[in-house]
C-alpha positions as CSV (number, residue, x, y, z in Angstrom):
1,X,-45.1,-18.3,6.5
2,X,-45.1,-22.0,6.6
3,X,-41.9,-24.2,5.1
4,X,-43.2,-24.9,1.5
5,X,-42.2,-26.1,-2.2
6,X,-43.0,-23.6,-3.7
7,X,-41.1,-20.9,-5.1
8,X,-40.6,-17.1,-3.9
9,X,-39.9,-14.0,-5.1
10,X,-38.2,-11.2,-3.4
11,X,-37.7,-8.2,-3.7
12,X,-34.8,-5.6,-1.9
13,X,-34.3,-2.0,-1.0
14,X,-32.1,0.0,0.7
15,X,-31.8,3.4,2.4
16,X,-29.3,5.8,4.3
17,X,-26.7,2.9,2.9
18,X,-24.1,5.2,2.2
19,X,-20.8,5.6,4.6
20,X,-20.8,9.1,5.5
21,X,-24.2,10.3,4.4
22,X,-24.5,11.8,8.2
23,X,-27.9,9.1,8.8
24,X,-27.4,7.3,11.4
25,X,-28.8,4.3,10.4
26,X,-29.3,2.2,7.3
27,X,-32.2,1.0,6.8
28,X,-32.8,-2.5,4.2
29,X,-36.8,-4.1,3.3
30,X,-37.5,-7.0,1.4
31,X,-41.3,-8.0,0.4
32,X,-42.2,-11.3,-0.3
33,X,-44.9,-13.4,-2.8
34,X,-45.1,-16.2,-4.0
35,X,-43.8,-16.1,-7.5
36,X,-47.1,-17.4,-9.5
37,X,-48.6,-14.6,-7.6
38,X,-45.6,-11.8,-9.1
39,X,-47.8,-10.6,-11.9
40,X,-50.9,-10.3,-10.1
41,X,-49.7,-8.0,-7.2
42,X,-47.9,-6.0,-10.1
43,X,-51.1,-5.1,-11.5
44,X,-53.0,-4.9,-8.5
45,X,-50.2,-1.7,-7.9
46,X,-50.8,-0.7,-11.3
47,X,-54.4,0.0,-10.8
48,X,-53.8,1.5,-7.6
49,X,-52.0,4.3,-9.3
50,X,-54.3,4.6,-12.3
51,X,-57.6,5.0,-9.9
52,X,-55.8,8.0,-8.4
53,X,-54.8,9.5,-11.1
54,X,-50.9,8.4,-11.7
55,X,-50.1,6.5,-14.6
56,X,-48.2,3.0,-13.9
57,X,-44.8,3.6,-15.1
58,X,-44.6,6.5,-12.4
59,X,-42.5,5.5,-9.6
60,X,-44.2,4.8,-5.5
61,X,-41.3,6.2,-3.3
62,X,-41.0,7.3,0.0
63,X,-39.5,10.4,-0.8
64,X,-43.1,11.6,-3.4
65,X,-45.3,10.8,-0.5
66,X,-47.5,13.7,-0.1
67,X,-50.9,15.3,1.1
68,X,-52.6,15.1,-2.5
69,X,-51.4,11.0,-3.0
70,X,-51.3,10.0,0.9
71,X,-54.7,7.9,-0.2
72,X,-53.1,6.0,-3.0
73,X,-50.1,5.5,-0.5
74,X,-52.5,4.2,2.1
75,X,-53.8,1.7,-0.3
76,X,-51.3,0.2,-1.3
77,X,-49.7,-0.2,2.1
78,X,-53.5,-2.1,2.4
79,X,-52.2,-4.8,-0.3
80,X,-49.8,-6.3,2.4
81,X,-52.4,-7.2,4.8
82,X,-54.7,-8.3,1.6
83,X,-52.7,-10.2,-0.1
84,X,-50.0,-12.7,0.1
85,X,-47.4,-10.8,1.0
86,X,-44.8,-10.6,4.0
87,X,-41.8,-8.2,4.6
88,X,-38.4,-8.0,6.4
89,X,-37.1,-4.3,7.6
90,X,-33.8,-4.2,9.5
91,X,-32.1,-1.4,10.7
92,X,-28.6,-1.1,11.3
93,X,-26.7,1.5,13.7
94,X,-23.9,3.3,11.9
95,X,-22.8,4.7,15.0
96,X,-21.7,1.8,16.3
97,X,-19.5,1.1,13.3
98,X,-16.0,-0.4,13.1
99,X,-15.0,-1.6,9.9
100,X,-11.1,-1.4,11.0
101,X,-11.5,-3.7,14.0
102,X,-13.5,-6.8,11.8
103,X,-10.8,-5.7,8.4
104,X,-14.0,-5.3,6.3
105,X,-14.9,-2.2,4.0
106,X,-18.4,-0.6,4.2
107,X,-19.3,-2.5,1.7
108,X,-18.5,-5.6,2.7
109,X,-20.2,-4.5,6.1
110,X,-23.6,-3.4,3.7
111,X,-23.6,-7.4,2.0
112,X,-23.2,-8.4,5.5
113,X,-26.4,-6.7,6.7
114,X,-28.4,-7.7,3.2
115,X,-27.0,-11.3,3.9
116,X,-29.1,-11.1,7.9
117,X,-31.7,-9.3,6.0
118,X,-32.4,-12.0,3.6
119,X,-31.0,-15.5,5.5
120,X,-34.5,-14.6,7.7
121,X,-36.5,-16.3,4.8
122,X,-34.2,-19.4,4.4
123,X,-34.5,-20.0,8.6
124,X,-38.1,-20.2,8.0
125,X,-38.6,-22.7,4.7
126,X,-36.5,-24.2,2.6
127,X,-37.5,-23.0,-1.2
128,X,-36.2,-21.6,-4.1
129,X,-35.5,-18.2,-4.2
130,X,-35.5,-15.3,-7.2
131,X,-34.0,-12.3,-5.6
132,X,-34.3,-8.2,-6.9
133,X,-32.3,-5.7,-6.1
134,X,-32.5,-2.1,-6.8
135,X,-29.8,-1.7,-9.0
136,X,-26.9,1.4,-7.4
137,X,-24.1,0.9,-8.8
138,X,-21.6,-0.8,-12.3
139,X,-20.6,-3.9,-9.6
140,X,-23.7,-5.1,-8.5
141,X,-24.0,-8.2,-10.4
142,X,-20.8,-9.4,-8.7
143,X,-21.9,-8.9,-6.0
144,X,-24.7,-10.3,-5.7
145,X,-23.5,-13.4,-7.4
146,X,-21.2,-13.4,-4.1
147,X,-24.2,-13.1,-1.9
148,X,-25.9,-15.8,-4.2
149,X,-23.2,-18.4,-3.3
150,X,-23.0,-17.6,0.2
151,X,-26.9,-18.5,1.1
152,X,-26.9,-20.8,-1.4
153,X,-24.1,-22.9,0.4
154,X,-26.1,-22.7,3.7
155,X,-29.4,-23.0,3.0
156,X,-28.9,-25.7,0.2
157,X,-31.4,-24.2,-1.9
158,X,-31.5,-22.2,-5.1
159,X,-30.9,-18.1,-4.9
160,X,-31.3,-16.5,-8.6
161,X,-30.0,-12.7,-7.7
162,X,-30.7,-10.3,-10.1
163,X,-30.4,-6.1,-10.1
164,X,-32.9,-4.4,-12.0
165,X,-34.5,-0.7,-12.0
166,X,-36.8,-0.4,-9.8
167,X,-39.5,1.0,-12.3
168,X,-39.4,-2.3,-13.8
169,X,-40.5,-3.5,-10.6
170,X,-43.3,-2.6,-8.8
171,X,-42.8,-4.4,-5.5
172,X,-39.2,-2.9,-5.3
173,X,-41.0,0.2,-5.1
174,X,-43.8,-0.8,-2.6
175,X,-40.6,-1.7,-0.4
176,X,-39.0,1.8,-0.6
177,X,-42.0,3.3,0.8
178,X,-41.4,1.2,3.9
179,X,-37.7,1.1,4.8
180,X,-38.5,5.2,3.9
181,X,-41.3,5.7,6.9
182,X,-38.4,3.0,9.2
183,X,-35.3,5.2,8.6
184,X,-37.9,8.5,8.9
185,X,-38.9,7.9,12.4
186,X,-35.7,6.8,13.0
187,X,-34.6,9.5,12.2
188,X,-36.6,11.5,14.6
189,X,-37.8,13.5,11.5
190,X,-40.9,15.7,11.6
191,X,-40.8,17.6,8.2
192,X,-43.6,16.0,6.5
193,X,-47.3,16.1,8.0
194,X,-48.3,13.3,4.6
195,X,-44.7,11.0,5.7
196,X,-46.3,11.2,9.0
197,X,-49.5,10.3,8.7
198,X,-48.4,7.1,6.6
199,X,-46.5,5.8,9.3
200,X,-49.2,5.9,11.5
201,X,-51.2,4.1,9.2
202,X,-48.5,1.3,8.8
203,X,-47.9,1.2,12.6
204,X,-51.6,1.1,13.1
205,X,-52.4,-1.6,10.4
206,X,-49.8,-3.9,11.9
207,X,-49.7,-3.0,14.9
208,X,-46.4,-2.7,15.2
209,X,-43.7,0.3,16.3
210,X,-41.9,0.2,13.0
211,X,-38.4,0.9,14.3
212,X,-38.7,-1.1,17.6
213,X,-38.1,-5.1,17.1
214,X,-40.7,-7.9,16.2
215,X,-41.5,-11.1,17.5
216,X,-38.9,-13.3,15.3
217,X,-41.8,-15.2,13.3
218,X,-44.4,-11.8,13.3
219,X,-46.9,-12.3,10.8
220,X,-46.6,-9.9,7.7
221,X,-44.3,-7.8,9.0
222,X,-40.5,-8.5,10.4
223,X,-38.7,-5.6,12.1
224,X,-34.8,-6.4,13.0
225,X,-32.5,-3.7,14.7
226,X,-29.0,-4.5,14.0
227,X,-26.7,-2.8,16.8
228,X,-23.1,-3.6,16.8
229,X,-22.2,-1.9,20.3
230,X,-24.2,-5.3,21.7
C-alpha cells in the first residue's frame, strides 16, 4: 500500500478472544479496500456464493468450511490476490498474560491488541479511515468510540468506528475465514481434512506460513505475533 488520499474501509474480526476459553492464543484480521471499491468486492462475494450453490445472505465462516464448499472457500480466498485488497492477522499469546502486573482487565488488554492490530495501517498512509467491527457484546459502541479517539489523536486523521453484524458485511466474513485457518494451525489442530486443505491453499497463494511473522510491509498479507514473555 502506498500513502494516499483516499479513503479506506476496514473491516475487523476476532477469535479465541475470550479470557479463559482454554485457546492459547487470540487471534484478530482486518481486510482492507478502498472504500469506492466496498460495494463491488461485496458483490463479487455474493456471486461467489450464488455460483456454488449458497444464497448471499448465508454467512462464509471458518467454522462451515467443509469438503462439499472447500471450492467456494478457495475462491474467495482468490479475491485477495485479485483484487484490491490487503489484510492484517496478529496473534497474541495468552500464556504469557499478566493483566495484574500492567493493572489492566482483559479487556482493556483485547482494545490494546485491536489498537496494534489496526495502528499498522495508520504507520503506512495517512487517510481516512471507516472501521467494522463484528459486533459481541451491549458496550461495544463505547468502546470503540475509545479506540476511535485514541488513533485518532495519533495519527491525526479521521477513524469512523462502527459494530455491525457480520451478515451485513461480507468482508467481515471473508476475514473470519482467515484469523479461523491462523488460530487453527496454531492451534496444532488436525480435526478437519476441508480446514486443512484451505490453509494450505492460503499458505500457498501467499506464500507465507500463516502463524509465523511477515516482513513488516508484506504485500497483501501482514502476519504479527504478539508475545508478551519478550
Amino acid at each position: 500500500m502506498r500513502e494516499t488520499d483516499m479513503k479506506y474501509s476496514i473491516f475487523c474480526d476476532e477469535s479465541r478472544h475470550l479470557e479463559n476459553d482454554r485457546h492459547k492464543a487470540m487471534v484478530l484480521g482486518a481486510i482492507v479496500c478502498r472504500t469506492q471499491n466496498e460495494n463491488h468486492i461485496n458483490n463479487l462475494l455474493k456471486g461467489i456464493k450464488e455460483k456454488n450453490g449458497v444464497t448471499p445472505n448465508i454467512e462464509l465462516k471458518w467454522t462451515k468450511v467443509s469438503p462439499s464448499k472447500l471450492k467456494m472457500y478457495k475462491e474467495a480466498i482468490d479475491l485477495i490476490l485479485n483484487e484490491d485488497l490487503y489484510v492484517r492477522v496478529l496473534i497474541a499469546d495468552k500464556e504469557a498474560l499478566n493483566h495484574e502486573a500492567f493493572e489492566q482487565t482483559h479487556d482493556d488488554w483485547y482494545y490494546k491488541m485491536y489498537y496494534t492490530l489496526i495502528n499498522y495501517f495508520g504507520t503506512i498512509y495517512t487517510t481516512d479511515y471507516r472501521i467494522f467491527f463484528d459486533i459481541k457484546d451491549t458496550h461495544s459502541n463505547i468502546k470503540t468510540k475509545r479506540l476511535s479517539n485514541i488513533l485518532e489523536n495519533k495519527h491525526f486523521s479521521t477513524y469512523d468506528i462502527k459494530a455491525v453484524r457480520s451478515h451485513e458485511k461480507q468482508l467481515i466474513q471473508l476475514i473470519d475465514v482467515l484469523i479461523g485457518a491462523a488460530g487453527y494451525k496454531y492451534q496444532n489442530l488436525k480435526g478437519s481434512k476441508a480446514k486443512l486443505d484451505l490453509i494450505d491453499y492460503i499458505e500457498s497463494k501467499f506464500s507465507i506460513d500463516i502463524t509465523s511473522p511477515t516482513a513488516f510491509r508484506s504485500d497483501k498479507v501482514n502476519i504479527f505475533i504478539w508475545d508478551g514473555k519478550k
